[in-house]
C-alpha positions as CSV (number, residue, x, y, z in Angstrom):
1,X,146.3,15.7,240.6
2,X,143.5,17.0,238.0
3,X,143.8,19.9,235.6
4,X,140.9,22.3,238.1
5,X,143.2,21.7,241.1
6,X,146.0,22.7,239.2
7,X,144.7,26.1,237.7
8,X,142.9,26.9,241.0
9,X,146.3,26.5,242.7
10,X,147.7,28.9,240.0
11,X,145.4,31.2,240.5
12,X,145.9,31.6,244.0
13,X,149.2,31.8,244.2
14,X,149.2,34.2,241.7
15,X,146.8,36.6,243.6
16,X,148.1,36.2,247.0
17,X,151.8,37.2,244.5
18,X,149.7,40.2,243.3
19,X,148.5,41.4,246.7
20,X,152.5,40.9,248.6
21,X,153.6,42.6,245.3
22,X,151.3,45.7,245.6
23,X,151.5,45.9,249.5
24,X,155.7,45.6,249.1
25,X,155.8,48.6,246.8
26,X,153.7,50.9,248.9
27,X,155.3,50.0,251.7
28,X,158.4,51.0,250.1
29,X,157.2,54.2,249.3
30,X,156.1,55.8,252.8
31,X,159.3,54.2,253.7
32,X,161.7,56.0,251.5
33,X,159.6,59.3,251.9
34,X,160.2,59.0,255.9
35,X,163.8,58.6,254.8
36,X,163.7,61.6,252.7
37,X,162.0,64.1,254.9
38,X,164.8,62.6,257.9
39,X,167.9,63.8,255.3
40,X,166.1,67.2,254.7
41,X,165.6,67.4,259.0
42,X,169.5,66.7,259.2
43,X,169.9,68.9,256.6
44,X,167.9,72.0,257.6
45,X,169.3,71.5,261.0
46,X,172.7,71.3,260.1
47,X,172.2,74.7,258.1
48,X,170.8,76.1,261.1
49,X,174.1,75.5,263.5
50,X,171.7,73.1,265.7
51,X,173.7,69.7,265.4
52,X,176.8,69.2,263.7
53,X,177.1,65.9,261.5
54,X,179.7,63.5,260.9
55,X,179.0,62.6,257.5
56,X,181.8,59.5,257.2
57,X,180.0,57.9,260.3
58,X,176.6,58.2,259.0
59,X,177.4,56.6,255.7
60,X,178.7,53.9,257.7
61,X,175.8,53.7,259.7
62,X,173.3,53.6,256.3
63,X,175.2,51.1,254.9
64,X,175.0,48.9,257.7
65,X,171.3,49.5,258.0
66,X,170.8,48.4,254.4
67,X,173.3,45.7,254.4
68,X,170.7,44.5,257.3
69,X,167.5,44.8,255.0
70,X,169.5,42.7,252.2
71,X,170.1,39.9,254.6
72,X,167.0,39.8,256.0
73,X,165.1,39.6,252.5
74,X,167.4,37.0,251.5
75,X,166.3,35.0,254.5
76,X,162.8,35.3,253.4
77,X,162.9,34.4,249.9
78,X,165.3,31.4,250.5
79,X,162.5,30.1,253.0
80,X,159.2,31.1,251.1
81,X,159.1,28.9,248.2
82,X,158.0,30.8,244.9
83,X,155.9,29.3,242.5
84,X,155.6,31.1,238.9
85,X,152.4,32.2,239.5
86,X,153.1,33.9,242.7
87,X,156.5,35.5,241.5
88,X,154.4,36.5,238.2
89,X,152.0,38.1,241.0
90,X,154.7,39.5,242.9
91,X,155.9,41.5,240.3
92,X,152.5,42.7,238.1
93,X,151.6,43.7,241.6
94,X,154.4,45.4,241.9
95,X,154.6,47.6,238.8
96,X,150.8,48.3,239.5
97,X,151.1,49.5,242.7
């Protein structure tokens, strides 16, 4: 294995961490603004006497739908193995985006 191969192998991995890093973060935002506009539907229909909520049930129903996320992002990073350079990516990608 020579030095070039080495770097170039860096590099890459640290740009494809970048791009996953940048695209995770926006994705993450339209997602919690969908999430945020469905609590002010609820809401605004709630105040309205349209639907009636059971708020215990819900919360048990978010939680499970996060608890689901969790698992499933576990799964992926113990099966995707991280170099430094990608994770280093990941994350300056991340706080760019």
């Amino acid at each position: 294995m020579n030095l070039e191969s080495l770097i170039a192998d860096l590099g890459y991995a640290g740009f494809a961490g970048f791009v996953v890093g940048f695209a995770v973060k926006k994705l993450m935002n339209i997602f919690l603004m969908m999430v945020g506009l469905y609590f002010l539907s609820l809401f605004w229909l709630q105040s309205k006497g349209i639907i009636d909520i059971n708020w215990m049930q819900f919360w048990v129903f978010v939680k499970s739908l996060f608890s689901g996320v969790d698992d499933f992002v576990k799964g992926v990073l113990k099966t995707v193995a991280f170099s430094s350079a990608f994770a280093g990516g990941f994350f300056l990608g991340f706080k760019v985006g």
